[in-house]
C-alpha positions as CSV (number, residue, x, y, z in Angstrom):
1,X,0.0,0.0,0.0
2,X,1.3,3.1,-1.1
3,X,1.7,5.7,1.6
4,X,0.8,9.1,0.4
5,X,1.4,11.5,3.6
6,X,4.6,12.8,1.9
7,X,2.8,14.2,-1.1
8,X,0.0,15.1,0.4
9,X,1.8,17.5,3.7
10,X,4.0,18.5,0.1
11,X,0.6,19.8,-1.6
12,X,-1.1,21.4,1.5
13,X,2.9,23.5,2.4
14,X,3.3,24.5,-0.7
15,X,-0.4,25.5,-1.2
16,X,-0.1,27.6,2.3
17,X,3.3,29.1,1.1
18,X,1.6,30.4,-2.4
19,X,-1.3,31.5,-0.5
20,X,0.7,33.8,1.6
21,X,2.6,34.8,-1.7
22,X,-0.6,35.8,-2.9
23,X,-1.5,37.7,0.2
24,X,-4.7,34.9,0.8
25,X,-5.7,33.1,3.4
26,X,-5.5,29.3,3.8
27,X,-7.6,27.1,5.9
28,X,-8.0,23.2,6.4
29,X,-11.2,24.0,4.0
30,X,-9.8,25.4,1.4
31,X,-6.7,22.9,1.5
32,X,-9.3,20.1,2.0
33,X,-11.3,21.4,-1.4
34,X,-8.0,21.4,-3.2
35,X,-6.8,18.1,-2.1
36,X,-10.7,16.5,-2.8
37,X,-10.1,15.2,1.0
38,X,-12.1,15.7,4.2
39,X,-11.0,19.1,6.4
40,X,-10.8,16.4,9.4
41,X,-7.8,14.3,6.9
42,X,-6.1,17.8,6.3
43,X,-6.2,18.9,10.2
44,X,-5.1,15.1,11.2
45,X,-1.6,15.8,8.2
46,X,-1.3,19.6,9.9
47,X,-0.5,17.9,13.7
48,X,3.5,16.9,13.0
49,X,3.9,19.7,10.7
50,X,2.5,22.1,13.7
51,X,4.9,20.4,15.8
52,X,8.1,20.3,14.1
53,X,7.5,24.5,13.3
54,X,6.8,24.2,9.3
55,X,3.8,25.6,9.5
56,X,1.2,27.2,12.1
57,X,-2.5,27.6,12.7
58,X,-4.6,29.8,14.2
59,X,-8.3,28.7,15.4
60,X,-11.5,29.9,15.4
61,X,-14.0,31.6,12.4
62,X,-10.7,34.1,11.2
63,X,-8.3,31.0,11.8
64,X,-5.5,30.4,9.5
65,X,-2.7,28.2,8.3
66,X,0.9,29.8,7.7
67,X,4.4,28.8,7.0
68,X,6.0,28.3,10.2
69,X,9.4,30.0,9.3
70,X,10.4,31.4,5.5
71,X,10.0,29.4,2.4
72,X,13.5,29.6,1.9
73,X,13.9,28.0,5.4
74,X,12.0,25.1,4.7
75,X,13.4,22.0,3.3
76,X,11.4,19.4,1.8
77,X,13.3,16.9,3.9
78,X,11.9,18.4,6.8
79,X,8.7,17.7,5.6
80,X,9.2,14.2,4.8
81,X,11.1,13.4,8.0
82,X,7.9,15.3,9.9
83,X,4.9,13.2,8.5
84,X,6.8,10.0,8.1
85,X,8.5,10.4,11.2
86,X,10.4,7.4,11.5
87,X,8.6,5.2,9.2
88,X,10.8,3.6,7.1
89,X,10.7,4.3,2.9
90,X,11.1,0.7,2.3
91,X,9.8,-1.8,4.6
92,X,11.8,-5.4,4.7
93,X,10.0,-8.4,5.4
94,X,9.8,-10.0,9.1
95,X,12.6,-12.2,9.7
96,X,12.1,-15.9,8.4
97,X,13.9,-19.1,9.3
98,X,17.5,-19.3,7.6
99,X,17.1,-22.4,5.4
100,X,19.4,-21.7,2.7
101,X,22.0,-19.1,1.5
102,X,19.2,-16.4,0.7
103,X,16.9,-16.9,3.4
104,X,19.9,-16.6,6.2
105,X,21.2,-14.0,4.4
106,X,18.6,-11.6,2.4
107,X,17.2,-10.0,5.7
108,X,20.8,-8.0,6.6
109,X,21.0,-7.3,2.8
110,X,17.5,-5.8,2.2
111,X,18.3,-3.9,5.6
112,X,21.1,-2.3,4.1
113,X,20.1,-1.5,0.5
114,X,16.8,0.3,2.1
115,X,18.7,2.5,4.4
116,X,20.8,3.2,2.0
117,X,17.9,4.1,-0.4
118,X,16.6,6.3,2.0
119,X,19.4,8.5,2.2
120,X,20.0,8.8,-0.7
121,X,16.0,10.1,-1.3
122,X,16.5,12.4,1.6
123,X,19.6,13.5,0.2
124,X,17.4,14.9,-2.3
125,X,14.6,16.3,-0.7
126,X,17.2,18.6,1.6
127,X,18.6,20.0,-1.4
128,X,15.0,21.7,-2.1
129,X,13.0,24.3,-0.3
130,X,9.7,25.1,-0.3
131,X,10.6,28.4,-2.0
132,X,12.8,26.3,-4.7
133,X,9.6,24.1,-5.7
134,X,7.3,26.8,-5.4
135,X,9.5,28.7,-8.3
136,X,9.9,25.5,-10.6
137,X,6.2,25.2,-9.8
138,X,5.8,28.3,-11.5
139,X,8.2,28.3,-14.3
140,X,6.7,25.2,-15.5
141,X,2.7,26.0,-15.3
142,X,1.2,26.5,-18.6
143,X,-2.4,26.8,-17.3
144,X,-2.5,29.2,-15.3
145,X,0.0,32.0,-14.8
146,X,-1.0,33.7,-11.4
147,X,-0.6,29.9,-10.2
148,X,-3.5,30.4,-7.7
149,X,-4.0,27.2,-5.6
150,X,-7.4,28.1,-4.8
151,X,-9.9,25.2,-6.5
152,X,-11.5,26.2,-10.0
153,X,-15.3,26.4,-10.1
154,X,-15.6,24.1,-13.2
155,X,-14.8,20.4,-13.4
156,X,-12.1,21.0,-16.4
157,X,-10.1,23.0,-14.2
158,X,-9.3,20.6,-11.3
159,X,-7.9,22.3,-8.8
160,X,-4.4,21.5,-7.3
């Protein structure tokens, strides 16, 4: 099963960062409308990213959501480590009996090939910031210019 917390907390930061680029106001609602997912699913993903500082809600009918600290402060790293906390990215199998070569040996190996795997993908992810994907974001959108991340009224224009 694929876990999709890491794109997801991705979608809703960089929505909240281009929101406040925008000078607009973001809210579980309008994240939830965007990410065609319940407001309860988007408050549940905001809890670790609340706690580790990337971004920060207000409550109440003129509540908010903002970025935590600057874009440019903001790695995407940190936002994978903060919603998968320490999940691993691959998971190995539970150990089985060593019967033969493989089966004695494959547990250490997978072990090792999957942490390695995973520092090598957060390698990646702490060269970019939010403010980094935000602009590539941008550069590449042919649709729509102003890059809004506020949902379209019509169902050809999908939001986010």
């Amino acid at each position: 099963m694929l876990d999709i917390r890491f794109p997801t907390a991705l979608q809703m930061v960089l929505c909240v960062a281009e929101s406040e680029r925008e000078g607009k106001r973001s809210t579980s609602k309008i994240l939830a409308m965007g990410l065609e997912a319940n407001p309860s699913f988007v408050r549940k993903m905001m809890v670790p990213l609340t706690r580790d500082g990337i971004i920060v809600s207000t409550l109440g009918r003129s509540g908010t959501i903002r970025l935590g600290r600057p874009a440019e402060a903001i790695s995407l790293c940190d936002i994978y480590t903060s919603v998968l906390e320490d999940k691993p990215l691959l998971a190995g199998r539970p150990e089985v009996p060593a019967r033969c070569l493989v089966s004695a040996n494959a547990c250490w190996f997978f072990k090792e090939l999957a942490r390695e795997a995973e520092q090598a993908s957060l390698d990646v992810l702490a060269k970019w910031t939010v403010a980094d994907a935000l602009q590539e974001i941008h550069m590449r959108d042919s649709r729509h210019p102003e890059g809004s991340c506020e949902p379209q009224k019509d169902s050809e224009n999908a939001a986010i």
